[in-house]
Phi, psi and omega in degrees: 000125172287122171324115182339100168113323179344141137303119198245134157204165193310153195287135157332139172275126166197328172331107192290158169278338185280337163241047170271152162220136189269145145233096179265148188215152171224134175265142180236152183206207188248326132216229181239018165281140176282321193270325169271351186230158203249161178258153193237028158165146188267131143234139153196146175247148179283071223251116188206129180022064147099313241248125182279087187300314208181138180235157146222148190200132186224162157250133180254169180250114187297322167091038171180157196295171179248142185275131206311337191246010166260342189294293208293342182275323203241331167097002172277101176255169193305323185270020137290327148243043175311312170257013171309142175291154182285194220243358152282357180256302179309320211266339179297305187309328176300319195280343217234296190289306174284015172221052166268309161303103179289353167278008207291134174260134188272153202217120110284140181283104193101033231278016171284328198288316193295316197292319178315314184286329175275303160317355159264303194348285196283351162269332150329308183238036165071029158270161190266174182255102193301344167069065168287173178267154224208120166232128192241112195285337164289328175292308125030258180292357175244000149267289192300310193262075176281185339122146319275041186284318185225164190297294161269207160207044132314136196296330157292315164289285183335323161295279179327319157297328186255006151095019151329130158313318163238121180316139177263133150259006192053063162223121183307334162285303169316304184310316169319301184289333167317301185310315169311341176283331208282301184309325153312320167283322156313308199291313179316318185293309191296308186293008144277022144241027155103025199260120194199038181210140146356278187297329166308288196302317187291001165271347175314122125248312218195143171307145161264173183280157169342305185315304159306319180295318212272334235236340199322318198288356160330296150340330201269319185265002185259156185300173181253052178242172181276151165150187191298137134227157191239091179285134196228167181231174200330334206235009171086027195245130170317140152239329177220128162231134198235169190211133193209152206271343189216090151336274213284348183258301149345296173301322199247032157256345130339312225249336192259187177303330178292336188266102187248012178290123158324329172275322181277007184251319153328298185285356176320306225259022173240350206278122175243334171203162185246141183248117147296133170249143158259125184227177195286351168191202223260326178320309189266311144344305183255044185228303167276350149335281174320304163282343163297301155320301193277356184253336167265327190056055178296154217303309182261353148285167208214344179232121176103020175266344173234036186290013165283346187278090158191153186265153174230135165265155206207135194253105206316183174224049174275168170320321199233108212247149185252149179263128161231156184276156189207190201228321176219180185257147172227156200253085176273319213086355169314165180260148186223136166269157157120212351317161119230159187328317205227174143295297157299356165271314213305323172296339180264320187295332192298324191297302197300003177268335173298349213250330228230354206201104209274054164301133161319169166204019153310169167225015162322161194242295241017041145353078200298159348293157200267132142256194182261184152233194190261118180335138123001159146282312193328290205298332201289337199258010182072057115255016149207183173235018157088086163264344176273352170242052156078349176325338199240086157317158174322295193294312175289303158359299213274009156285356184231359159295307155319318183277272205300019167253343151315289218296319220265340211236311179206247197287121195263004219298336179308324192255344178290292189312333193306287213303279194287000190289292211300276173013284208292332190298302177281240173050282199268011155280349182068000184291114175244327151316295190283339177291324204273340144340291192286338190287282238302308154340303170298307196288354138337280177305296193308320167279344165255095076284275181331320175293302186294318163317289178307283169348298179299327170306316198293318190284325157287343165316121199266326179182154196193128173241099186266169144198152173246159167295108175230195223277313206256009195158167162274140186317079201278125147227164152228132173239164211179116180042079225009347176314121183278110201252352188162151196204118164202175177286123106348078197249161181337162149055013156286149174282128182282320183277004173270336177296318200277339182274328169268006180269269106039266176336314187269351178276149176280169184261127184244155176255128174285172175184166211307162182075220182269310212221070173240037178230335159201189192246190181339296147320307180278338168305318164279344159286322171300280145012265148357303173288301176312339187261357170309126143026104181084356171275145180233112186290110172240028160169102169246156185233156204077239159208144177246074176222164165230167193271163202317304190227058233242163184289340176309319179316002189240302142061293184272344165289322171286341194254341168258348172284000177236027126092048132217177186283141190307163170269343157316000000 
């Protein structure tokens, strides 16, 4: 699950184009439905850095007449594939030639018409679809090549502009092979725009502008290290930040053909200079990320810029306690759920706890001296139980108060069993709507239990030094009171307690203090969190305990992941 708020941006660039292997193909078929028309011939070839590796090619038997004007287009006739093999003996072999390199990329003209026909292919015949990286050369060709640099982008023009070997006639091979020239030619346009990686070409929507182009050298002096950049514009003022495991590669895909968002290419042509942080691994990276972002708040960020903007529900600590949304934690002793993004999930995890637990939703002081008021609809309707004109002591109340700082602290099961009883209740009822209402609800209440849950194990924690294995050594933190306090490598032939006593030494000191998230904030908590639960990580030194309880909302995990139509991440 991505950490609340994190800033999402395109993947490190690093696939060399020189060390890819393409595997381009062209389909000839009967028409131009994927689902009603069949294919009548294969072409497809195997390619690495310009060297043509291996072809294949068949006529398949569509197992249907062929129509009289595909014929006449393509020169494919019925009794040419009369004796053809069908199209379950052809697609497994096909399917065999592109993924003998599993890394392979599929590269068509037009490559939505080819992959659609393979993809019904392989659902007719009950095969998987291996799902390859998709590279599409009319797409391609309609960012680099506009109108009137070339007539069209038909695959005949394009071989032609660019002096293909071979003419395409709509015979799948021939045709294939063209495309491998046409695609030689396109990759020749890119690299003078500094675009020379796998992940570059398939981000080509458009040249980049004048602007970008003129900033390349930006780029040039910074390291191939993991860590912070910072775009600043004439006057020193942040515009944009960002963060990455290869600086220097990262910073200049800004600059090329691969960066096709409208706001940074906007913001290119304001960039006068990039301040690099190097930092020690990619966890302290997105960590001063985070913080960077939220204390300049630049300008071209659009995420992690506030994160003071977010809501909690919170189960007051009055005589009589009421849930309310609120904007921060205070050190009351309430209990708090969230954060959240809104308002309105932060009104839904509230409804489900209100839905599960006959709480006021009154804002009565019952002040001393206590008076009564005149019962609610809520109360007339059994859904509290009217503590305010005295129906409901003080000692009953605080059983069902009680319960929802369970549910809200450690075991949520009260409001999972209320919730979904009901679910199944509109379910059979065929209300689906309203069922599907309430799931949101739960699941609302469910990712701030969880969240909040974790945050508080992690924030109480007085002080933890974990490390894992990474590329240059192990991976070192301290952490403190959720707080990322310090960070470094284990590289060979270092003393690990001399490592570990000035690491440890030299981190900074956070003081605890209240709620869930009260030394940083969320995003870093969960970032941290993420890390620490990887795999291969090792506690190498806590002072306290680190748990959460036994039937805790994570025990739901999969409940949350499914109300939004994927698989857990667990």
């Amino acid at each position: 699950m991505t950490p609340l708020g994190v800033q999402t941006s395109i993947g490190d660039l690093g696939t060399p184009l020189s060390e890819v292997t393409f595997v381009v193909v062209d389909l000839e078929t009967t028409g131009t439905s994927a689902s009603r028309s069949r294919i009548t011939e294969v072409g497809a070839v195997r390619v690495r850095d310009g060297e043509i590796l291996d072809e294949y090619t068949t006529l398949v038997d569509p197992d249907t007449l062929i129509p009289a004007e595909v014929t006449l287009l393509t020169g494919i006739t019925q009794s040419m594939v009369a004796t053809a093999p069908r199209i379950e003996k052809v697609l497994p072999e096909l399917l065999a030639f592109l993924t003998e390199d599993p890394d392979s990329v599929l590269v068509a003209h037009n490559a939505p018409f080819d992959t659609g026909f393979l993809k019904a292919a392989c659902e007719r015949e009950a095969l998987e679809w291996p799902a390859p990286p998709v590279v599409d050369t009319l797409r391609l060709a309609r960012a680099l090549l506009p109108v009137p640099k070339v007539r069209n982008h038909r695959l005949g023009t394009l071989a032609a502009y660019y002096g293909a070997s071979v003419t395409p006639d709509h015979r799948a091979l021939d045709d294939a092979r063209a495309t491998v020239d046409v695609l030689g030619g396109l990759i020749s346009e890119l690299v003078p725009l500094g675009a020379t990686s796998l992940e570059e070409l398939r981000a080509v929507s458009k040249p980049p502008t004048k602007a970008q182009r003129a900033r390349r050298h930006l780029a040039e002096d910074l390291p191939d290290r993991p860590g912070v950049y910072v775009f600043t514009d004439s006057r020193g003022h942040s515009l944009y930040v960002g963060k990455s495991n290869n600086l220097r590669r990262r910073v200049a895909s800004y600059f090329t053909a691969a960066e096709s968002r409208r706001r940074i290419r906007e913001m290119a042509g304001l960039v006068e200079a990039v301040t690099p942080i190097v930092c020690a691994t990619d966890l302290e990276a997105s960590v001063r990320e985070l913080r960077i972002i939220a204390e300049r708040k630049p300008p071209f960020n659009r995420r992690s810029r506030n994160p003071e903007n977010v809501r909690w529900v919170k189960l007051t600590t009055d005589a009589y306690p009421r849930l309310a949304v609120v904007r921060s934690v205070k050190d009351d002793g309430a209990p708090y759920l969230g954060p959240y993004r809104s308002a309105r999930e932060a009104d839904e995890a509230r409804e489900a706890l209100l839905h599960a637990l006959p709480l006021r939703q009154c804002t009565h002081t019952f002040a001393p001296p206590e008076r009564t008021v005149p019962r609610c609809v809520l109360a007339q309707l059994g859904r509290c139980g009217a503590p305010c004109d005295g129906t409901q002591g003080r000692d009953e109340y605080g059983v069902h108060a009680e319960e929802a700082r369970t549910a809200m602290t450690a075991d949520p099961a009260v409001v999972v069993d209320a919730l979904t009883a009901r679910i199944g209740e509109l379910s059979a009822e065929l209300r689906y709507e309203e069922a599907a209402s309430l799931r949101d609800r739960l699941v609302a209440f469910l990712r701030g239990a969880r969240r909040s849950q974790r945050l508080t194990a992690l924030a109480s924690v007085p002080h933890l030094v974990a490390s894992r294995p990474g590329d240059r050594g192990w991976e070192t933190i301290v952490v403190r009171h959720g707080r990322l306090a310090s960070c470094a490598v284990l590289t060979p032939g270092t003393d690990p307690a001399a490592f570990l006593n000035s690491l440890t030494a030299t981190a900074e000191r956070v003081p605890p203090g209240p709620g869930p998230v009260p030394n940083a904030t969320a995003e870093e908590g969960e970032l941290i969190l993420d890390w620490l639960t990887t795999p291969g990580t090792h506690l190498i030194e806590i002072e306290g305990e680190w748990t959460c309880p036994l039937r805790s909302a994570e025990a739901h995990d999969r409940m949350t992941h499914w109300a939004h139509g994927r698989a857990s991440a667990q």
